[in-house]
C-alpha positions as CSV (number, residue, x, y, z in Angstrom):
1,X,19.3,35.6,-2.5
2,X,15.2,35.5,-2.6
3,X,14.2,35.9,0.7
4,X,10.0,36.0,1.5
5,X,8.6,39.2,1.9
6,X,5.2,37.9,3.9
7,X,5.5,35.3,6.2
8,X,3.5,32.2,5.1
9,X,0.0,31.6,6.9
10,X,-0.5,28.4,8.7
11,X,-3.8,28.0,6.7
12,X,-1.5,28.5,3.5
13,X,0.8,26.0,4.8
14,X,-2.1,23.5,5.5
15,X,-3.5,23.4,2.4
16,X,0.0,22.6,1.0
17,X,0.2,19.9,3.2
18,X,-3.6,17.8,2.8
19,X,-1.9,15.4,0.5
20,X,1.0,14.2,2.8
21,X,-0.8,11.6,5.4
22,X,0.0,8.4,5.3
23,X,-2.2,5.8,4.5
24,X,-2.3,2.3,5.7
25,X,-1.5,-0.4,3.0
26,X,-4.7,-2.4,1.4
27,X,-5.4,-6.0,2.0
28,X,-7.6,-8.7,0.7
29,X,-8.0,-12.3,1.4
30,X,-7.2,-15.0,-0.7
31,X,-9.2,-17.0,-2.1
32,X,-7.6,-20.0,-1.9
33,X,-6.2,-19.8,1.7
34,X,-7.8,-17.2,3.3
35,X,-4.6,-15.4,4.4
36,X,-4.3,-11.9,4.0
37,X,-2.6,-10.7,0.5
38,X,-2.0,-7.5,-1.5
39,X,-4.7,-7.4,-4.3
40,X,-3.9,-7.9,-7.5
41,X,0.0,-9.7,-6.1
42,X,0.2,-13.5,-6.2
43,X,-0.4,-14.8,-2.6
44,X,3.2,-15.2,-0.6
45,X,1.3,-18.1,1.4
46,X,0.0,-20.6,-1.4
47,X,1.1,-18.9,-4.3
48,X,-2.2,-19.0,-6.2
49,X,-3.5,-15.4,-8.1
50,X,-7.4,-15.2,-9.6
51,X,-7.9,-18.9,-8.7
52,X,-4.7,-20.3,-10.6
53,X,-1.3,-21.6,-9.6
54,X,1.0,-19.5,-10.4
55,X,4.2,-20.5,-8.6
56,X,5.3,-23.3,-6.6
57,X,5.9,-22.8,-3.0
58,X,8.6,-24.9,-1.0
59,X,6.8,-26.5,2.1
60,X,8.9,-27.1,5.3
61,X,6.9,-29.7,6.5
């Protein structure tokens, strides 16, 4: 089996590893409601997109 022949440099090893941090999911308001939504996703509160109904949310009230 392959085995390394030079052990790998932790600068090597960093620069492999810039593009795995997490980042924290995006957010926008509504414009309807004003609750917070994932752009461009129908809104789970009022269920308006861009200003338009798009699907009819049951109310418990």
């Amino acid at each position: 089996m392959p085995v390394p022949k030079r052990r790998t440099s932790s600068t090597r090893r960093d620069k492999r590893r810039t593009h795995d941090a997490l980042t924290a999911p995006a957010y926008s308001t509504c414009s309807n409601c004003g609750e917070p939504m994932k752009p461009h996703n129908v809104c789970k509160s009022c269920g308006f997109y861009k200003g338009k109904q798009i699907i009819e949310l049951k109310s418990d009230k």
